[in-house]
N, C-alpha and C positions, 0 to 999 in steps of 0.2 A: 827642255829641262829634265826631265822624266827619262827619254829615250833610252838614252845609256846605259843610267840604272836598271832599267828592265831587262835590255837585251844583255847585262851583266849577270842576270840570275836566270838568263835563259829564256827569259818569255817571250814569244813573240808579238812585237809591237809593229804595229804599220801608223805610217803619216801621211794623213792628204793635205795636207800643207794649205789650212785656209788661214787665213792673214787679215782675220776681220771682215772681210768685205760679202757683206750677209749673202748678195746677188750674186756670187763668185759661181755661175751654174755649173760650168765645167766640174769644179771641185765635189760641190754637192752629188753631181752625179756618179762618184769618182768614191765620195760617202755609199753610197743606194749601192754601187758594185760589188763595191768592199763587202758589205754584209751580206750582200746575197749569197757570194763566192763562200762565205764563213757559213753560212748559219748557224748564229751563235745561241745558246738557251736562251740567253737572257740578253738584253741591250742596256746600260747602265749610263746614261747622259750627264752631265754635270756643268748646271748653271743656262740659264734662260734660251743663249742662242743655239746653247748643244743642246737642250730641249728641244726645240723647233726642228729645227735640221737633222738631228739624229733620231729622234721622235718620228717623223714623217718618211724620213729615209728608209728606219729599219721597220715598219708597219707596211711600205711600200716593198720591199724586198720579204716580206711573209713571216717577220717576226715579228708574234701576240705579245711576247713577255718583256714590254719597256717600262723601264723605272727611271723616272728622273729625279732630277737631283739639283733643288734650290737652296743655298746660298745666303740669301739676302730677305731684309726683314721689310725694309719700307722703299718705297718712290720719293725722292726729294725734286718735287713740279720742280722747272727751275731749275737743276743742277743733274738729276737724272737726265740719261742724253733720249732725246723724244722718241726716235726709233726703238729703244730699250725699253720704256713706259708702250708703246704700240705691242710690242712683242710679249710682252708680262701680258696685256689684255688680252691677248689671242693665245696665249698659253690657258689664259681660265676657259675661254669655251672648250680650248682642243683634251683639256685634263679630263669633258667629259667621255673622249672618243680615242686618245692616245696611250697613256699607261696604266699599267696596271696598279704603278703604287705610284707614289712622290715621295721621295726622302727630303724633309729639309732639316737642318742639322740644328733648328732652335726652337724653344714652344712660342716663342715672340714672334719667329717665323712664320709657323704657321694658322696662329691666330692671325697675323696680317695677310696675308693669302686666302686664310677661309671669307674674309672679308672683300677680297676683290671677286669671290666667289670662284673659286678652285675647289674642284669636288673634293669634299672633306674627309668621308667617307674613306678614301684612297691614301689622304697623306699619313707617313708615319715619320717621327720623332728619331731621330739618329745623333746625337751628341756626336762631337769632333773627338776624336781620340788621339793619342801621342804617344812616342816610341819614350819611355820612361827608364830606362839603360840611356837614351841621348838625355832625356830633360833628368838631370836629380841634382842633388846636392852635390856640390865638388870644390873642395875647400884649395886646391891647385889653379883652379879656374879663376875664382875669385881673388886670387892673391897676382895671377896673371894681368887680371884689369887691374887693380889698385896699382903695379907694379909699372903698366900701359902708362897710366896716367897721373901717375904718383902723386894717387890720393892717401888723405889724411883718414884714418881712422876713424876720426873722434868727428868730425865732420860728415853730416850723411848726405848718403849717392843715391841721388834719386834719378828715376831718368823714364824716359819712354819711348817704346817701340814700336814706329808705325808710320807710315810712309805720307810725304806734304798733301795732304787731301784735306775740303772742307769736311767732307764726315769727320774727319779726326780732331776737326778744331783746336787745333793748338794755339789761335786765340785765346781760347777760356785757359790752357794752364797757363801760358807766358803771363796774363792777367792775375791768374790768381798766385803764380812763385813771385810774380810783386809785390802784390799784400801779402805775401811773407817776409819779401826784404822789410817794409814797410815797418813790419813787427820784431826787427832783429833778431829773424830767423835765418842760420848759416847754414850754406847747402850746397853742393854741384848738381848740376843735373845735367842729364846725356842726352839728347835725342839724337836716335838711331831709326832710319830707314830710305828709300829714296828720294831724293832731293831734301834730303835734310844735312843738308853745308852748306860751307860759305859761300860758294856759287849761287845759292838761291836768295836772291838780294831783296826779296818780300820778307821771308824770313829773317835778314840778318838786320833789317830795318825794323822788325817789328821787338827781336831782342832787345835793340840798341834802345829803340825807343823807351820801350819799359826799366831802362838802365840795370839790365841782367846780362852785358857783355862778358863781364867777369864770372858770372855762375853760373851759365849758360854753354855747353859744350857743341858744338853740331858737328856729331860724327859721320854722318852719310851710312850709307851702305855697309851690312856686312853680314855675313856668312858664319860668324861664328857666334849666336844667339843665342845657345848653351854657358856661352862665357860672359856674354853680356848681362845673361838673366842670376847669372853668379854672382855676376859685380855688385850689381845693383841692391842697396838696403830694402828700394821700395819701387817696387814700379806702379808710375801712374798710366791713367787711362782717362783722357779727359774726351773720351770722342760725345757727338751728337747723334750718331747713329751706328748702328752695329747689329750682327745678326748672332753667333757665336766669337767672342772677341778673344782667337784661338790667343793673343798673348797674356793675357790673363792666367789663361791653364798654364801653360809652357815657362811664367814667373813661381808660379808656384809651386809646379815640378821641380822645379830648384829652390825650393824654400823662400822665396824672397814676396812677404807679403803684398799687399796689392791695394791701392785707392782707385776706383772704376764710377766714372759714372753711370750712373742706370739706365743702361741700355742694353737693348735684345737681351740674350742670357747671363747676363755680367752676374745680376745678384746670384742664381741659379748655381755660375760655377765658386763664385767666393763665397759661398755656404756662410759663416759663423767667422772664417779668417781676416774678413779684411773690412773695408769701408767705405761705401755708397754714397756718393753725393747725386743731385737731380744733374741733367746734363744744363749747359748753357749759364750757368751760375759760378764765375770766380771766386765771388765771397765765399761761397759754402764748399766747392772743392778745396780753397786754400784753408779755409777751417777742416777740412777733415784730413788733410795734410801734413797738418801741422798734430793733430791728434795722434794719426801715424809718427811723426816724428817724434814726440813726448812719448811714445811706447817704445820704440827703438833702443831710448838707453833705459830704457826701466824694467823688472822683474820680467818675466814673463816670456818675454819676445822670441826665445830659443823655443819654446812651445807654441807658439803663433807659427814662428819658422814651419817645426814637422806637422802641426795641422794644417795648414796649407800646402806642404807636400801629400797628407796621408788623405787630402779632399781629394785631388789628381786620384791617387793612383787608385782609390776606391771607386770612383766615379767615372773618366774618364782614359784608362789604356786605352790602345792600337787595339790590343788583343778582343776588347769588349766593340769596341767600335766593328771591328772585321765580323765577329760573330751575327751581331746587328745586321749588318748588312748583308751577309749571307743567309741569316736565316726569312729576311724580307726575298729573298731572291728564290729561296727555295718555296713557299708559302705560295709566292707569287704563278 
């Protein structure tokens, strides 16, 4: 994904082309060569197995200065895959012997890590940051989806971006936008992300079932997230787990308020703009739902709009984020 865009700005990028398969020794050692040939200042990993393997690799080729870089806030026994739960555990002994820092990008993060006992001492705090020239307000954008899908104005768009996963549980909203039909509340709603269309026959069974065929949109896939997060009155977040839940920020860079439930740093990035429901509970997200929606046509909501953009770009830029991370790397 990445490639292109770098070698488009000149950087030089290399690929050892691992393909998931953790044992792929060939590959690895192919990693270990890589960095020897470089000797880079610093080695910069990202997410548990690039830990392991480039962690090992680049201390094995004589670079002291590895920072890695966690991702994720909790283990779900059960639906985490067991090799993944093995490797999170041998990442806490090796934390005391392989990097010099750990970046994880949430404080829910890494109060769960300090907990599996990952040296504490080393991790530091890095929020996800966004290119805010892509994410802002765009009143072209949004009149592009409404025009998409020629929707009604007076009718609100709600919708959510996130791909068919149980962390994402889209059980709890399809359950709770029914105790809104329930309540004769009118609405469309989008879900956008992978396997979310009408190919995925769990999903369009689980629509139908709840008799949300009619308000229910399932868009799949798409690339232009900018426009989506335009469209959109209100984006929800009904996940059960999450570490930094980057569409939260990237709805509100574009002014479009937010209902999230409490998870990793949800409440953290929707400061005072928006509205927290417990996760796993339909009743109380489609009540805070519906709260959202009773503000939408009432006083106010064009200022809810820019503080929720002015939360972003005070908190969250690229530019703040890149800083972060270089100045760990310099420190380091």
């Amino acid at each position: 994904k990445y490639f292109s865009p770098l070698r488009d700005l000149d950087i030089e990028v290399h690929t050892v082309g691992m393909t998931g398969q953790l044992f792929d020794v060939l590959k690895i050692i192919n990693v270990w060569r890589l960095i020897k040939n470089i000797q880079p200042d610093v080695v910069q990993t990202w997410m548990y197995h690039a830990d392991l393997i480039g962690g090992l690799a680049a201390r094995f080729a004589g670079v002291h200065t590895v920072i890695w870089g966690i991702h994720s806030t909790v283990l779900k026994y059960g639906e985490t895959k067991f090799a993944t739960i093995c490797i999170v555990y041998l990442l806490a002994l090796f934390s005391y012997f392989i990097p010099k820092r750990i970046i994880v990008c949430a404080n829910q993060s890494k109060k769960a890590h300090v907990r599996l006992w990952y040296r504490k001492s080393i991790i530091r705090v890095v929020a996800n940051g966004y290119d805010l020239s892509h994410f802002s307000i765009d009143i072209k954008k949004k009149r592009a989806w409404m025009d998409e899908f020629v929707l009604n104005q007076e009718i609100p768009c709600l919708g959510m971006v996130g791909r068919f996963d149980s962390y994402k549980d889209h059980n709890n909203l399809i359950e709770a936008l029914s105790l809104l039909r329930s309540r004769k509340y009118d609405f469309r709603c989008f879900l956008i992300g992978a396997k979310m269309d009408e190919e995925n026959t769990e999903l369009v069974k689980l629509v139908e079932s709840n008799g949300l065929a009619k308000q229910i949109e399932l868009v799949g896939s798409r690339a232009d997230i900018p426009v989506v997060m335009n469209g959109l009155d209100i984006h929800i977040l009904s996940s059960s787990m999450e570490a930094f839940p980057n569409v939260l920020a990237e709805a509100m860079a574009c002014g479009t308020p937010c209902v999230s439930t409490d998870v990793g740093d949800a409440a953290f990035i929707l400061g005072e703009t928006g509205w927290l429901t417990p996760p796993r509970d339909p009743r109380k997200l489609a009540n805070k739902i519906a709260e959202a929606i009773n503000c939408l046509f009432a006083p106010g909501w064009k200022d809810r709009q820019n503080a929720a953009r002015k939360r972003i770009v005070d908190n969250f830029s690229i530019d703040t984020m890149a800083r972060q991370y270089q100045s760990i790397w310099i420190e380091s």
